[in-house]
N, C-alpha and C positions, 0 to 999 in steps of 0.2 A: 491426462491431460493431455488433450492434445493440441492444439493446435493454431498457424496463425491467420487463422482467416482471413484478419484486417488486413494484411499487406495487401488483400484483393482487391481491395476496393479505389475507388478513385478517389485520385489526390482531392484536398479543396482547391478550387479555382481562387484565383484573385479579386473576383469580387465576392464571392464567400468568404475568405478570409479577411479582407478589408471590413469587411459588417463586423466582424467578428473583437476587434480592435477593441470597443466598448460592450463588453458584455451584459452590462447594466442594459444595454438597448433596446427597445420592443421591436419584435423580430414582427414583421410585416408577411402576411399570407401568401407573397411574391416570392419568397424565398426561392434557391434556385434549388430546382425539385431534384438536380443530383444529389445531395447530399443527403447524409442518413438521418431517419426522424427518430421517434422513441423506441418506436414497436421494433425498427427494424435494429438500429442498435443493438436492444435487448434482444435480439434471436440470435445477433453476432457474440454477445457475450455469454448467450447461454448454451450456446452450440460451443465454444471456446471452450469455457468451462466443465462441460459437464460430464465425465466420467464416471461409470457407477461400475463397472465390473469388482475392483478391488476393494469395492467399500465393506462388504462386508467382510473380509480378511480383516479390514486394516481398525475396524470395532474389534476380531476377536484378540487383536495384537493388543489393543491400548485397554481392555476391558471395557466392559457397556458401560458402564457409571462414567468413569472417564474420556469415553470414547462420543457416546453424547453433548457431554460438556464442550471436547473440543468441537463437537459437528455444530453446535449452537452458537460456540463465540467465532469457528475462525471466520464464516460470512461476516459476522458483523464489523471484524477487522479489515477484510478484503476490502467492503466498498469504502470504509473510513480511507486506508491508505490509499485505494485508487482516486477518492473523493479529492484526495491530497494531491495527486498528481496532476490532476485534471484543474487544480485552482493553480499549478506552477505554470502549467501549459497556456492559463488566461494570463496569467504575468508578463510572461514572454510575450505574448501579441500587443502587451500594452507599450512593455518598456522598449520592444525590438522592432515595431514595423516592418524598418525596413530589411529586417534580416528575414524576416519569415512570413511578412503578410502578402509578400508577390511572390514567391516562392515556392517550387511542390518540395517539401519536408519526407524526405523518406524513408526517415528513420527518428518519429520524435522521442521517444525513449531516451535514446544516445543525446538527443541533441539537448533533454532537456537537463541531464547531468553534465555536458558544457557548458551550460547557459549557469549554472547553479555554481559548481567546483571548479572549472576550467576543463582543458586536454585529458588531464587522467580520467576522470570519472565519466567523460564519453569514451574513453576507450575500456573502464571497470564494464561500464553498461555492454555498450558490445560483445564482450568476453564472456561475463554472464548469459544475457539473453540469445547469443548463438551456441551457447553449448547448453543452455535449456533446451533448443528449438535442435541441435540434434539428437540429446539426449532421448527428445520425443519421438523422434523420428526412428529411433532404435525401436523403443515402444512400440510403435505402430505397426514395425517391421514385424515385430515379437505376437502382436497381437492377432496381426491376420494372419500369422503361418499357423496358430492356437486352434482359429479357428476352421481354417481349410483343413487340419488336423483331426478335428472332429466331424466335420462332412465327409472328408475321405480318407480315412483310416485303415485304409486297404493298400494305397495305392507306394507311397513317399514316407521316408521319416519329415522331423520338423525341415532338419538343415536344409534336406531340398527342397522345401516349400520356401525356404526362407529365400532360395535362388529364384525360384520362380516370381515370387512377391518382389522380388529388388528387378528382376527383369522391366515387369508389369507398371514398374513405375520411374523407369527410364526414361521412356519417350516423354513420361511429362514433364518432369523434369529439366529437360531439352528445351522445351517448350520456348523460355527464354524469362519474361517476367512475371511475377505474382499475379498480374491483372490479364496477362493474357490465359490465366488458368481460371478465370473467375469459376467458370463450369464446373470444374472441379470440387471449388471451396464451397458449392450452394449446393451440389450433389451432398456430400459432404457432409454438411452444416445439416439438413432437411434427414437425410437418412441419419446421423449422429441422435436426432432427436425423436426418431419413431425408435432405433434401436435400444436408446435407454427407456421409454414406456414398454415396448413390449418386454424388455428384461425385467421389469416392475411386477408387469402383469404375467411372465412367467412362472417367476416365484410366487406369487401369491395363488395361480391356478394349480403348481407343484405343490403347493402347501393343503390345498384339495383335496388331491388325486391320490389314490395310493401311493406307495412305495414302491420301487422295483429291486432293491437293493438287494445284493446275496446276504443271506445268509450265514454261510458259512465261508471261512478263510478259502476252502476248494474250489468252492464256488465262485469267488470273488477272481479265483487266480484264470478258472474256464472263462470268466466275462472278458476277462484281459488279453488273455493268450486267444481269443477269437474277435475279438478287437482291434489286435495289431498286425501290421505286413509282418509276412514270414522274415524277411530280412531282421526285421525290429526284434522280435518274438526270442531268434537264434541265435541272441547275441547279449552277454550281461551288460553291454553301456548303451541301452534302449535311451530312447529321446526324452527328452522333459516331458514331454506335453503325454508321453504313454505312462511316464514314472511318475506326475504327478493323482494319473487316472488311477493306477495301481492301487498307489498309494491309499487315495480316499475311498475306492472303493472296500480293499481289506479292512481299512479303520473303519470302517461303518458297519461292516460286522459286528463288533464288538461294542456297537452304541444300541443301547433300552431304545424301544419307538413304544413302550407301552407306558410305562412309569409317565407320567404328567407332574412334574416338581417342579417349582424355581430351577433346579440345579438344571434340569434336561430342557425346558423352556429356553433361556436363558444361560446356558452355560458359559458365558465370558465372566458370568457373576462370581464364577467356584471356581475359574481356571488360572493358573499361576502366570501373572504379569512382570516378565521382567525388565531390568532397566533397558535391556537394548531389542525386548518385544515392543515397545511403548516408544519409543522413538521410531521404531519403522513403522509402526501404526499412524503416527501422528505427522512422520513425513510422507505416507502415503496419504492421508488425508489432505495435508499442505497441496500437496501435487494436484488433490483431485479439486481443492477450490480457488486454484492460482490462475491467474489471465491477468497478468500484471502488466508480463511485455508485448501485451496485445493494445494493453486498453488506452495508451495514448496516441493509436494511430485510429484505436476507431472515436475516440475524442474529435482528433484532426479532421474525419470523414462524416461528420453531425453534422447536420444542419444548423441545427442551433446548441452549441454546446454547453449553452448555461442548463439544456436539460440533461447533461450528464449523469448526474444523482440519479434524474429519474429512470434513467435506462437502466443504470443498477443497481436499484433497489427491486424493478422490477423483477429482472432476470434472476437474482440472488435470491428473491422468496422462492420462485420456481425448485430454485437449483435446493434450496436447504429443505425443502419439504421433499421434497423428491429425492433428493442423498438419505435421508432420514429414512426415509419410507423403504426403498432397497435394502439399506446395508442394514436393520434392524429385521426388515421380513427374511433377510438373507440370510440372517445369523442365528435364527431363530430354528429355520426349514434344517441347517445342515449341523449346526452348533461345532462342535470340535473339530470335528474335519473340513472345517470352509477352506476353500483353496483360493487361492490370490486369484484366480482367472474362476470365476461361480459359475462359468457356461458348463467347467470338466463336471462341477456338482451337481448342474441339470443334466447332463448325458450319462452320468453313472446311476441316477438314483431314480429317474421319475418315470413314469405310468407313459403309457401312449402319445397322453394326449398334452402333457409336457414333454414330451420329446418331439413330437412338433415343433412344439410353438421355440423350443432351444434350437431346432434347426433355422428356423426362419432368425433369432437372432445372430445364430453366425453368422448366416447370409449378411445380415449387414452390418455387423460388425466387422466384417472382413472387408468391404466395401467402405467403409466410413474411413478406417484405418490406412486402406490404401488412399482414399483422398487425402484423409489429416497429414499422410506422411508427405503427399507431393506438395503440400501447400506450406507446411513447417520448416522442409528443407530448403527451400527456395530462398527466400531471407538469409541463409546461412552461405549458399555461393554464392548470392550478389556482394555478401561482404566479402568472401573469398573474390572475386573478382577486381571488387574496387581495391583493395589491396596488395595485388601485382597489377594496376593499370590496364586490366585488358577497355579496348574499346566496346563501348555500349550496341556495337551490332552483331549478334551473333554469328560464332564462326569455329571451325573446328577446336580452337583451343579452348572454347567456353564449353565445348561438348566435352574436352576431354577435363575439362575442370571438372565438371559436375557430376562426371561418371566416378573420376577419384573418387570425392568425397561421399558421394553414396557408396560405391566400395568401402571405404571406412567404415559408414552403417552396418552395412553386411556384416565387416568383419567383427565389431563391436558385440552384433546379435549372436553370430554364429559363436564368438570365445563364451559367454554367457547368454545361452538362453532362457532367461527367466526373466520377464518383462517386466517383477515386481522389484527386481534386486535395484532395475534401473528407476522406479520409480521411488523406491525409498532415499536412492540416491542422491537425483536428481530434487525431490522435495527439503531436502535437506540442504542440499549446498546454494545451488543457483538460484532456488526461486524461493529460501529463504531471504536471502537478498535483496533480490525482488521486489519481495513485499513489504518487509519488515525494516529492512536496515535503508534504500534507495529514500523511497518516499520520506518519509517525516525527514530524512539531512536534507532534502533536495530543497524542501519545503521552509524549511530551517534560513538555508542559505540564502535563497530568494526573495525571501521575505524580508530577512536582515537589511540584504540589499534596494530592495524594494522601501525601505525607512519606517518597515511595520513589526511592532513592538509584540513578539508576543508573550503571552503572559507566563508565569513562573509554571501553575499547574500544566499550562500547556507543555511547556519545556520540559519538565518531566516526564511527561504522559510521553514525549516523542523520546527522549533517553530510554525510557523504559520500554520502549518497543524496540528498539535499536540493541538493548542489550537484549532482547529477549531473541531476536532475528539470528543474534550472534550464538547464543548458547543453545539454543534450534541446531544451528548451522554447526557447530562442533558439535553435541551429541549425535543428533540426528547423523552426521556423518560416520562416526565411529562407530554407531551401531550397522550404517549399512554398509561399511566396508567390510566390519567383523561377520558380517551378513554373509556378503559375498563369498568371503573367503572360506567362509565354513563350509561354501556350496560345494557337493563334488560331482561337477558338469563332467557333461560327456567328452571323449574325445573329441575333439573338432573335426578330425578327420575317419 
C-alpha cells in the first residue's frame, strides 16, 4: 500500500466548489480544466492502490479457495464504502457552504468525521490515517532497501541500505508541502504502474523459462554464501533480506518440479491454514486494496465529483484483474516457498532471461518506494506541525520536525525489518477502520442529520460491516502481533 498521492494535488478553487454545492447539476464543457476528470482520477486511485509484491504470500497464507473469495469481494466493498464517503462529502457542500465551499480543505477525511460525529472522530480520523500514512512509509523504507539488496548484494547489509534510503529522501521531505513535491507523486504514480506490469509479466516469462534453482541443500548454501558480502556471510545474525534468500532457496530443494498434480499446481489447496496464517493473509490483502484515506481528497480534487463512482469502478476492475492475475501466477510459479517480497523468488530461481527482467523490477520498485515514502510522510508532519503551531513558512524547526519523525521511520524499520510484519499490521488495525467501520457510521450520521431515512436492510447491511471492520481489526491484530513477535530479527546493531 502505498501511498498518498492526492495531498499533491491542487486544492478546488472557489468556483469549483461553489458549482459543486448541487450535484444534481449539468456540469458545462467550461469546467475549470484544474480539476481532475475520470481517466485522471482513476490513475490516482490506481497508482494509490495497487501493490502486488505480497500478493502472492498473502493467497498462500489465507488458502486459494479462500484467498480468491476475499480478492473478489474486498473490491467490491472498497468502492461501495468509498462510494459512501464520497455521497457524505456531497452532503457537506449542500448543508455547509459556507464552511467549505470558499475554503481549501486540507484534510477532508478528518473533517468529514467532524462534520458527522463532532471533535472526537476528527481527531479518531487523524490518528488512524497518520499512523497508516507512517506505517507505509516504514513499508517503503523496507521495500527499497529489499530491493537495492538484490542489485547489490556485495556491497552493504539491509540496515545500511536502510540509512542510505532514509538519507535519499530527506531533502524531499524538507521540501515543505505535498504539492510542491508533485514531481515526485507523478514519478511515482507512472513508474508504480510499469513496475507492477512488468512484475506481472516477470512471473509469467519465469513460469516459461527454465528453472535455476539448486538442487541440492549444498548447493543452495554455495548460491548464498556467494551471494552475500563477506561481512553478512561471517556472521550467524545475517539480514532479513539474505535470510529470507536462504531460506527459499534451501526450501526449493526439496519441492517435485516434475510431478504436475493439483497438490504441486496449486499448493495452498493441500497446505495447512491456520487461524493466525488467514488473518495475516487477509490483512495483507486489506492493505493491498485500501486507499480509503486517500480517496476523499482526490473526491475534493474532481472536476466533477458526481463522476466519483466512475473513477472507481474503473480503477478497481484494473486493480482486481490485475491482483488476481499476479498473486495466482505467483503462487502457482513458487507454491510453498512464496516469500512475502516474490522479487527474492525471481532472483533465487529463474533462468537468465527472468533475471533480467527481476532486475529491471527492482529498479523500480526501489524508485516507486522512494517516491510513495516521500509523498505519505508528508501529511503526517503537517499534522505534526499544525499541532505544536509552527508557522506555515519553512524554517529550521520544520526541518528539524521532519527529520525527527523520519528518524522514527528508520528506527521502526531498522527494530523489524520485515515489510510484511508491517503490512499485516497496519491492514488490520488502521485501515480496518478505514474502510469498514469510518464509512457506513459517518454515512449513518449524516444522513440522520440530513432528515434522510434509511432503510432497516440498509441499517444492517452498515452494522454488519462495522462489526465485521471491528472483528478484522482484533483478529487480524492478534495474529500480526503474534507475528511479530514470533519473529527472531537481527540485532539492530
Amino acid at each position: 500500500m502505498s501511498a498518498s498521492e492526492a495531498s499533491l494535488l491542487p486544492s478546488t478553487s472557489v468556483q469549483e466548489t461553489s458549482a459543486l454545492l448541487d450535484p444534481l447539476a449539468t456540469s458545462s464543457d467550461g469546467a475549470d480544466a484544474k480539476g481532475l476528470g475520470v481517466l485522471s482520477t482513476s490513475f490516482f486511485i490506481l497508482t494509490g492502490v495497487l501493490f502486488t509484491i505480497p500478493l502472492p504470500y498473502a493467497l498462500l497464507q489465507t488458502g486459494l479457495i479462500s484467498g480468491v473469495l476475499l480478492m473478489s469481494v474486498l473490491p467490491l466493498t472498497m468502492v461501495y464504502m468509498a462510494v459512501l464517503l464520497g455521497r457524505c462529502w456531497i452532503m457537506m457542500l449542500r448543508r455547509w457552504p459556507e464552511r467549505y465551499s470558499g475554503q481549501r480543505v486540507r484534510r477532508p477525511f478528518p473533517a468529514i468525521g467532524r462534520a458527522a460525529g463532532g471533535p472526537f472522530w476528527d481527531v479518531a480520523v487523524r490518528i488512524s490515517v497518520n499512523l497508516t500514512n507512517f506505517g507505509v512509509t516504514v513499508v517503503d523504507l523496507l521495500v527499497a532497501t529489499s530491493t537495492i539488496q538484490i542489485l547489490l548484494p556485495h556491497h552493504f547489509s539491509d540496515r545500511v541500505w536502510l540509512l542510505f534510503c532514509t538519507a535519499a529522501m530527506m531533502p524531499f521531505v524538507w521540501l515543505g508541502t505535498p504539492m510542491e513535491s508533485w514531481l515526485v507523486g507523478w514519478l511515482g504514480g507512472l513508474m508504480g504502474l510499469a513496475a507492477s506490469v512488468m512484475l506481472l509479466v516477470t512471473v509469467i516469462v519465469g513460469g516459461l523459462a527454465p528453472s535455476v534453482a539448486p538442487t541440492t541443500a549444498a548447493a543452495a548454501v554455495s548460491v548464498i554464501t556467494s551471494a552475500l558480502p563477506a561481512t553478512v556471510t561471517t556472521t550467524t545474525a545475517s539480514s532479513s533480506i539474505a535470510s529470507s534468500i536462504a531460506w527459499n532457496v534451501t526450501t526449493a530443494a526439496a519441492v517435485p518440479t516434475t510431478a504436475i498434480t493439483p497438490a504441486t499446481l496449486f499448493p495452498a489447496l493441500t497446505g495447512t491454514v491456520t487461524f493466525s496464517s488467514f488473518w495475516i493473509g487477509a490483512s495483507t490483502l486489506s492493505f493491498t486494496y485500501a486507499g480509503m484515506s486517500i480517496f476523499p481528497t482526490l473526491q475534493h480534487d474532481m472536476r466533477d465529483p458526481r463522476k466519483w463512482s466512475q473513477a472507481l469502478i474503473l480503477s478497481y476492475v484494473f486493480v482486481s484483474v490485475f491482483a488476481m492475475a499476479t498473486a495466482i501466477a505467483g503462487l502457482q510459479l513458487f507454491g510453498k516457498v512464496t516469500n512475502a517480497n516474490i522479487l527474492l523468488n525471481i532472483q533465487c530461481h529463474y533462468s537468465e532471461a527472468g533475471h533480467v527482467l527481476s532486475i529491471i523490477c527492482s529498479i523500480l520498485y526501489g524508485v516507486v518506494s522512494l517516491c510513495n515514502g516521500v509523498v505519505t510522510i508528508l501529511p503526517v508532519v503537517q499534522d505534526a506541525e499544525d499541532l505544536i503551531s509552527l508557522p506555515s513558512k519553512t524554517n529550521y524547526k520544520h526541518i528539524l520536525l521532519r527529520t525527527f519523525v523520519l528518524l522514527l521511520c528508520l528506527g521502526a524499520a531498522e527494530g523489524i525489518p520485515h515489510f510484511d510484519k508491517y503490512i499485516s499490521l497496519i491492514g488490520a488495525t488502521t485501515i480496518s477502520m478505514n474502510n469498514f467501520v469510518f464509512p457506513p457510521l459517518f454515512y449513518y450520521w449524516l444522513s440522520k442529520e440530513d432528515g434522510t431515512e434509511l432503510g432497516l436492510g440498509q441499517k444492517a447491511f452498515f452494522g454488519e460491516m462495522i462489526f465485521i471492520g471491528l472483528v478484522c481489526a482484533l483478529a487480524g491484530s492478534y495474529s500480526a502481533i503474534e507475528n511479530i513477535i514470533g519473529t527472531s530479527s537481527p540485532d539492530p546493531c
